[in-house]
Each structure stands twice: as structure tokens, then as C-alpha cells.
N, C-alpha and C positions, 0 to 999 in steps of 0.2 A: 632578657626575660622581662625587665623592666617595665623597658620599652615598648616590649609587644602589648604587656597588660595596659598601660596607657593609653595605645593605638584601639584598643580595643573598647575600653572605652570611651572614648572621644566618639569612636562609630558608633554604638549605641545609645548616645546622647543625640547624635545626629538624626539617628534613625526614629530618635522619640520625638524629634519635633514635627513630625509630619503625622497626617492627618488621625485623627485617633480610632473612629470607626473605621480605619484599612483591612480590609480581607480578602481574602485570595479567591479569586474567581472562577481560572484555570489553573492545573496543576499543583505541584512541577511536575516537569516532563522530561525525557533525556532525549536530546539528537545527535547524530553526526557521532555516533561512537570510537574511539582508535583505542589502540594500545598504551597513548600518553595525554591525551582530552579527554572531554566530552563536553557538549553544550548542555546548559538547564535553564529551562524557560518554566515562565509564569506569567498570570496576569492577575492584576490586582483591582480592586474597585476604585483605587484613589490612585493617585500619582505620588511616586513614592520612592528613596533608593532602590541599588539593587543591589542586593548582601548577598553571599554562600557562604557560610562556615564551613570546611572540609575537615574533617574528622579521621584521623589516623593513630590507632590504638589513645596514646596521651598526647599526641602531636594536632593541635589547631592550625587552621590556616586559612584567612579573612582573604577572599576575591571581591573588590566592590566596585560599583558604578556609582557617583552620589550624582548623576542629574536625574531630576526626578520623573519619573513614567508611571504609565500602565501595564507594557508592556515591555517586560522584564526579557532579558539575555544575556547569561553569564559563561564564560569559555576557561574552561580548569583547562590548564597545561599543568608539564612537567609532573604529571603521576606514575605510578611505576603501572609495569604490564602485567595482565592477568591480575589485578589486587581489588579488593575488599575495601570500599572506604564509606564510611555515612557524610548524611551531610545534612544540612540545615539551610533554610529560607526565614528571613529577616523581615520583619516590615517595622516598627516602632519602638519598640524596646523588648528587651532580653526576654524576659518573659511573657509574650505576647509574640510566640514564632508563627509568620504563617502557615498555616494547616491543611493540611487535606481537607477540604468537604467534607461537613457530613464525619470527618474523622479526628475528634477533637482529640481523640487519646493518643495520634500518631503524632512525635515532635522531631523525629529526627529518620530518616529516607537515606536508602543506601543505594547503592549501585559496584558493579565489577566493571575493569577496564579490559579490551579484549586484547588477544596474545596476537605478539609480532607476525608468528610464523606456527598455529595450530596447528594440533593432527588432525582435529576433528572440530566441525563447526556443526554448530545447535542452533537452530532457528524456528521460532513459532509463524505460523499465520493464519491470521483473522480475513473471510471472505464478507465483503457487504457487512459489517461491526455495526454500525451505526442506527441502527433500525430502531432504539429506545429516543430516538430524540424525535419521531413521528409520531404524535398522542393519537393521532384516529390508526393507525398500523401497531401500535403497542396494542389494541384492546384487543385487536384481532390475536395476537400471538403471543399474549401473556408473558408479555416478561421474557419471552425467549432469549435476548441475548444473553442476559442474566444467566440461565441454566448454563448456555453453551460454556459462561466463563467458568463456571461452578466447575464443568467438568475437566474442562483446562486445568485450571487451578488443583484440584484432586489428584490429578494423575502427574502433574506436573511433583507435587510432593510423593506422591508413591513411589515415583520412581527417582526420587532427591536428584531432580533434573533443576536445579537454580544456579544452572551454569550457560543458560540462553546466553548466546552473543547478539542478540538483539528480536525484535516484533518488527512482521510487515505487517502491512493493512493492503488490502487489494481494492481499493477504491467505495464509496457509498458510506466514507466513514462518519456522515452525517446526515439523516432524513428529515426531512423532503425538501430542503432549500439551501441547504449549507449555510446555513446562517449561525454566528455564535453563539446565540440560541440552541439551536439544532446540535453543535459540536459540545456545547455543557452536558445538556443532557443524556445525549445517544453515544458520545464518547469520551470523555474525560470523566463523568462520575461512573460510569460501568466499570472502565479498567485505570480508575486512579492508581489504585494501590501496584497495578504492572507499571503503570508508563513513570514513575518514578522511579521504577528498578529497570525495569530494561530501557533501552534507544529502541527507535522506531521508524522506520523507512514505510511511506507511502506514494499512492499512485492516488490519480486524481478518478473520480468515478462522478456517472453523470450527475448523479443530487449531490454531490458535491458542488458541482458548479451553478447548480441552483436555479436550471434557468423560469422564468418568469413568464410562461406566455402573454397574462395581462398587459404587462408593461414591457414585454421582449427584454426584459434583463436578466443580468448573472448576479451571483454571488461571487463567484471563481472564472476566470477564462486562463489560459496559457498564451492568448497572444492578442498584441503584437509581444506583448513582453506578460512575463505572469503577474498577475494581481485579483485581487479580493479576499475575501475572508479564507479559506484554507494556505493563500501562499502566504499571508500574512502570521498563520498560527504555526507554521512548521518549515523548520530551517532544511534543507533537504541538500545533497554535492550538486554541485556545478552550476548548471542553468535551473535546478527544481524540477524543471516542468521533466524531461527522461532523463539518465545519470545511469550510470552503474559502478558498483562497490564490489573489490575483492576481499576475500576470507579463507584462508589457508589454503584449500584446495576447489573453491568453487569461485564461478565468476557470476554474481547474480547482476540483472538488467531490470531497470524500473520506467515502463513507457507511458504515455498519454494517449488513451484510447478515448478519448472525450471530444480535447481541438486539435493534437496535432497530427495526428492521423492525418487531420483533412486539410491542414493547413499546405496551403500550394509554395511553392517555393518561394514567391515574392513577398509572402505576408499574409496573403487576402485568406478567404477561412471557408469552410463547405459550405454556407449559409449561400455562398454566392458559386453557383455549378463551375465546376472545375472539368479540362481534358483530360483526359487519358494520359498524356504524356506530362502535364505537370504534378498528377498524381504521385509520378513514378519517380519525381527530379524535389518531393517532399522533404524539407530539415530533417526530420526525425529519423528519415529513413535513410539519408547519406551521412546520420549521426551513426546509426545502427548497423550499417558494414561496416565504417569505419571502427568504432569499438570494437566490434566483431575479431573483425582483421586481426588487429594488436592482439586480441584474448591469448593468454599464454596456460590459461589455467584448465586444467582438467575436464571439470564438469562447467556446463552452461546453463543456470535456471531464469525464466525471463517471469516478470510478472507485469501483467497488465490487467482492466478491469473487466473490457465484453469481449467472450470468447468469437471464435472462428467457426466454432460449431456448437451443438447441442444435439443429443439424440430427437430423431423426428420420431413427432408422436403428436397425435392429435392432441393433445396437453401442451406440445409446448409452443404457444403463437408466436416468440421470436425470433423462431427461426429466420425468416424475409429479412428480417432488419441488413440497414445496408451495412453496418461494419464487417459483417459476415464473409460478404463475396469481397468488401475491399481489402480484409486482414488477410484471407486466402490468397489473393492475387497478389500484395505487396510485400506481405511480413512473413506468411511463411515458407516461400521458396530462398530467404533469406535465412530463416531459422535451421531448414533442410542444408543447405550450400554450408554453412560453417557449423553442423551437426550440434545445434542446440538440444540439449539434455530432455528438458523440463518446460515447458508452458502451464506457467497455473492465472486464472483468469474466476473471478466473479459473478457478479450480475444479475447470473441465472440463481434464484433462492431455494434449490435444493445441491445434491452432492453427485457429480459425474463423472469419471476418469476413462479415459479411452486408451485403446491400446495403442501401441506406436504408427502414427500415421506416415504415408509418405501422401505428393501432390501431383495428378493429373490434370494435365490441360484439357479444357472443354471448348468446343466450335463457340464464338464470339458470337453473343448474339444481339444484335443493335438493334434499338426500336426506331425504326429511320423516320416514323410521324415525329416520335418526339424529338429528334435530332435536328428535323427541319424546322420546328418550331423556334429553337435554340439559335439557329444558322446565325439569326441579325448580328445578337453580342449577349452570349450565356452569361456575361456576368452581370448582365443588369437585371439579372431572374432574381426577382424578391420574394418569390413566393417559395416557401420553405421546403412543401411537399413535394413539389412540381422538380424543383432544384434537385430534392435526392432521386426521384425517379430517373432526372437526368443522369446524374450520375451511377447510377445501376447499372443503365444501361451503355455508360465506357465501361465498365471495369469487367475487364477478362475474367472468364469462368473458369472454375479451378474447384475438383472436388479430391476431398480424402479420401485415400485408400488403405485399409488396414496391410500394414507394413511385416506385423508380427504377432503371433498367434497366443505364445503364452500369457498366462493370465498376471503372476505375481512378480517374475523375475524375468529378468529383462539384461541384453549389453547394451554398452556404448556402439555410437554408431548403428544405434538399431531405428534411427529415423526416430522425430520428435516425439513425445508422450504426452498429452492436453488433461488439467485437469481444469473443472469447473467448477470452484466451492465457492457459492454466495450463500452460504448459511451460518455463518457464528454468528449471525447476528436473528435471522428468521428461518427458516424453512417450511415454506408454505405454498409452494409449484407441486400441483398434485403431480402423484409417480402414475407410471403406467408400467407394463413389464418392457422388458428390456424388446426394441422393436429391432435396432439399428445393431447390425455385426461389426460396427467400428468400437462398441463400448465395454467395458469388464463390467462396470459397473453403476447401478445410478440408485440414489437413495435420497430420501424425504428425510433425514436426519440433520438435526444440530451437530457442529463440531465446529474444531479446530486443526491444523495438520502441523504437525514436525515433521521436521527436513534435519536429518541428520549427513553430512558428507565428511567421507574421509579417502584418503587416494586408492583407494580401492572398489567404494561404493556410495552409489546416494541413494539414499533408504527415504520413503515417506511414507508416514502413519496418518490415517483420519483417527482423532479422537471425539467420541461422542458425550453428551451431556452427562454419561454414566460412567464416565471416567474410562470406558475401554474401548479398544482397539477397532474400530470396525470393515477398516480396508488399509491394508497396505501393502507396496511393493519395493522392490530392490530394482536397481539400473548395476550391472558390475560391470568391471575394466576387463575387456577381454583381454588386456594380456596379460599372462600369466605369470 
């Protein structure tokens, strides 16, 4: 005991001689959650050790890094499962812990570790989050992320649900450039006080990646290898850019609907027109049967950022967009073939869920001027607009067909289910009434959704800014 008190101060002599005005810039934040880890990240203003205190009832326990950074990464092993522990972030001396933002009164930040083998797994998700870090898009909608959390937060204690195994983000989780600029403000001071309690798994969304038309740059890309400001701010499994994580009875899938959708087998990227046949021979996608394949688990939830569809309506203009016809043609006769559960998808800024779809083939239709224009060598096409028309017109036609009639409750194997919530963070895509017989439901509300699964059923609720209930369904196990 000595010795530990010793150790202990030695660190906080260490930690006082670094720079004095140090403060915390981002976070902390939890990633990469298990049963006996978890990572906590932060960033600081100066360069600086990197301390955890881990707090267990009267038990202390010092994790450190002392080369000195900005950008903070700390990896807790050997915790027990399913457990309750606080913790603390360091910067200079003992009394002088970095802080939450903006949260001067908070000094010590908890978190639970998740179970080996659940019955039942609890998961939040935030659609397009980020919308407070766009000052000309905040005047328009008032603060709306803000309410959305408000109502999260509300109902999340009404119903003493602080057993989350973690937060997704479905992409957009910073406006309009993804810059860390854009990620301080539109999401790390919105949901400080969650991403210090929960872990959080994200997908990459277009203003995430920032792009630039002035000067044609990113903020973010996924290839050749990922890099820029969001791969840099969040530790994610395997490659980062798609990955998927199991949890007792569900197998969720996290994909790249931004660059690797389009990225062709050898590297090169949609910017430069791609064939039909190297569409199809895509990383992601010989990533994604393959995962598939192995899946041994029950339910199948995929998440990605732009959906496949959206109800037509003279409201809604992105429809045409080309992810549309190429997620139809590549990703969900994939999703159909190994009977994925759930597709929930962003993007779109109001609330849309369709009933269970299946996929018919449509007569190819090729626009032969422009293909002949192409003939020389499609890939020296630099002109951006030109390149995706090219590509439109390879990619095979495929539309949905309503699969299953009922409105709330639903089997397995009842063919895919799409939801479309880009709203926790805005909802401001004017509604129309329901035009399209593929949909239950479409709604101009703020929310948030739980995904509750257990081996029986997977339940999800839209929660609205008023803390209640305003669309939800069941998927059960047909067998009995």
C-alpha cells in the first residue's frame, strides 16, 4: 500500500510539470467496448501524459502513458463483466482533473463493461447527430439536436434504461466539413455527458468526409487506406472503414456508404467511372458475404449512412442519387440471400420505415451515347458528373417489392425491413402523406431509436423529442 501511495505520487508530480494552462478539448469518450476492456480517448490543448484513474468501490488503479501528446489513448484490461466502475482523466496535477466542457462540476465519469454471454442487448441510435456543428443549419432548426437528446435522455431515465451496451452514430456525425471544428461542436459538446458513459460505433457519412469542391479535398476518405480527421478521432474493429460486432443474440454490420461502396477492386475510387463487373468484384462487398457466411447469430442488423430507397414524393429530390440503384443491385440481393434482419440508414432528415421488402430484376437499360463516349478509357473521365452518369447507366435495375403486409409485427425470414432516420440530429425534409405502398410510415419528427434483441425478438422504438414512443415494431422467431 506503501508503494502504490508512492507510485502515485511520483505520477502527479509528473503530470504537474507539464503545461499549466492544459484543457480538454475533446471528451473523454469510450470505444471498442468488451466484457474485460474498454478504450478512453481525449484530446487536450497542450501535449501532455495520458492518466486513467479506475475507481472500484475503495480499490484505485493508475493506467498511464507518460510520452507526452494531444491526442490521448488509454486501453483498461482485466475488468470484471457486466460491472460499474468510475474513472478519472489527468492532466497536471491532482486537483486540476481534466473536465468535461462547459462541465466544470463533473470530476469523475463512469461507465459498465458488457456481459460475456447476454440475454438481452440494449442499443441506442443517433441518425445524422451532428447537425449543431453547421452555424448557418443550426439557425434554421433551432437547436434541434439538442431537443432530440433531451428526449432520449428523458425517457432513457423513465424507463431506468442505463444498461445501454453501447451508442451507434449512422453517419453525418459532423456538419458540413468534418473538421474538428465541426466534431467539438456538433458532437462531442451535444452528447459529452453520453459518450463518456456509453462506447460508440460509427459509420462514416458524407460531411463527414468533408469534401471540398473549391479545392477538391477531404477531411476523411477510406482509401487507399483510411485517414483524416474522423479515422483519426475514433478507434473503430478491424479495418475502421466496415467491421462488424457481436452481442449476445444479434450480429450488427457497420459499412462505408461514402468511398467503399465505390471503390473498385484494385484501389481506384468512383471519381474515376468504374464497369459493371468491377462494381461487383468491390472489397467491401467480398468483405460482406464473407462475414455474412460465418454469421452464426440469430438476428442480422446492418447499418449504413444513404439508404436504398426513400418514399417518392415530390418532396423528396434524392431519390436519382446514384447510391440508390448501386445499393439495390450490389448490397441488397446480399442482405436477401443471407436473410438480414434490419437495415437502418440515415441521410434522408426526417423518420421513414418500410415494411419488409424483397428485390426484382429490371430490363438493363444502357445509355449506349454515353457508353460510347467512354469506349477510349473510362478511367481517365475526370469530370465528376459525367463519371456518375456513367455509372448509372452499368448498374443493373432492381426495384423493391413489398414483401409483407402487416404493419407492427413482423418474422424472421420475412425478407429485409429498411429504416430511414436522419433526424436526431435535424428534421426538416418536408412530409407529404404517405404516396408509396412499400412504407408503414414517414414522419418529420426528431428522435432517437432503441434496438432492444433477445433470442426470441428484435423490438425497435422511434423515440421522439417528448420522450414517447412514436413508431415501433417487433421482428419474432418463428419458431416456436
Amino acid at each position: 500500500m506503501q508503494l502504490k501511495k508512492i507510485f502515485l505520487i511520483f505520477v502527479l508530480i509528473q503530470v504537474n510539470l507539464v503545461y499549466a494552462k492544459n484543457k480538454i478539448d475533446i471528451g473523454p469518450y469510450l470505444q471498442l467496448p468488451s466484457a474485460n476492456s474498454v478504450v478512453v480517448k481525449w484530446m487536450s490543448s497542450e501535449k501532455s501524459p495520458s492518466i486513467v484513474e479506475l475507481l472500484d468501490g475503495k480499490q484505485s488503479r493508475l493506467i498511464t502513458d507518460f510520452v507526452l501528446k494531444k491526442k490521448h489513448e488509454i486501453v483498461i484490461h482485466n475488468l470484471k463483466e457486466n460491472h460499474f466502475y468510475n474513472y478519472k482523466i489527468y492532466s497536471k496535477k491532482k486537483e486540476d482533473l481534466l473536465l468535461l466542457k462547459n462541465k466544470a462540476n463533473t470530476k469523475t465519469f463512469s461507465f459498465k463493461t458488457l456481459e460475456k454471454n447476454p440475454t438481452e442487448v440494449n442499443i441506442a441510435i443517433f441518425g445524422d447527430p451532428g447537425i449543431e456543428g453547421d452555424l448557418d443549419i443550426r439557425k434554421k432548426v433551432r437547436n434541434s439536436q439538442y431537443k432530440a437528446k433531451a428526449g432520449f435522455s428523458k425517457y432513457l431515465k423513465a424507463n431506468k434504461n442505463n444498461n445501454l451496451d453501447f451508442l451507434v452514430m449512422l453517419g453525418d456525425n459532423a456538419y458540413p466539413k468534418g473538421t474538428k471544428e465541426n466534431y467539438i461542436r456538433g458532437f462531442f459538446e451535444p452528447y459529452e455527458d453520453l459518450l463518456s458513459k456509453f462506447a460508440t460505433y460509427l459509420v462514416l457519412g458524407n460531411h463527414d468526409a468533408g469534401y471540398n469542391v473549391d479545392d477538391l479535398s477531404y477531411s476523411a476518405r477510406s482509401y487507399p487506406n483510411p485517414h483524416g480527421v474522423y479515422y483519426k478521432l475514433f478507434t473503430l474493429p478491424d479495418n475502421e472503414v466496415f467491421y462488424s460486432v457481436d452481442q449476445g443474440d444479434v450480429h450488427l454490420i457497420f459499412l462505408d456508404s461514402y468511398d467503399s461502396f465505390w471503390e473498385d477492386y484494385d484501389g481506384t475510387n468512383f471519381e474515376k467511372a468504374w464497369t459493371q463487373q468491377s462494381s461487383k468484384s468491390n472489397k467491401m462487398l467480398t468483405w460482406l458475404e464473407k462475414d455474412l457466411k460465418h454469421n452464426t447469430k440469430k438476428w442480422t442488423v446492418v447499418f449504413f449512412h444513404q439508404p436504398p430507397l426513400t418514399q417518392k414524393s415530390k418532396d423528396e429530390k434524392k431519390d436519382v442519387k446514384i447510391w440508390k440503384p448501386w445499393i439495390r443491385a450490389y448490397l441488397s440481393p446480399v442482405f436477401e440471400k443471407y436473410n438480414v434482419d434490419l437495415i437502418v440508414c440515415g441521410h434522408i432528415h426526417n423518420y421513414q420505415r418500410s415494411f419488409p421488402l424483397r428485390l426484382e430484376r429490371q430490363e438493363q437499360a444502357l445509355n449506349s451515347d454515353l457508353m460510347l463516349k467512354a469506349v477510349d478509357d473510362p478511367k481517365k473521365i475526370k469530370n465528376y458528373k459525367y463519371a456518375k452518369l456513367l455509372q448509372e447507366a452499368n448498374i443493373p435495375k432492381y426495384k423493391f417489392v413489398k414483401a409483407a403486409t402487416n404493419k407492427n409485427i413482423y418474422f424472421k425470414n420475412d425478407y429485409p425491413l429498411y429504416v430511414i432516420m436522419g433526424n436526431s440530429g435535424a428534421a426538416f425534409k418536408k412530409i407529404s402523406d404517405i404516396e408509396d405502398s412499400r412504407f408503414v410510415i414517414r414522419e418529420q419528427s426528431l428522435g432517437t431509436a432503441f434496438l432492444n434483441a433477445t433470442s426470441k425478438k428484435l423490438e425497435f422504438k422511434m423515440v421522439g423529442e417528448n420522450a414517447q414512443v412514436f413508431d415501433s415494431f417487433k421482428i419474432l422467431d418463428e419458431k416456436k
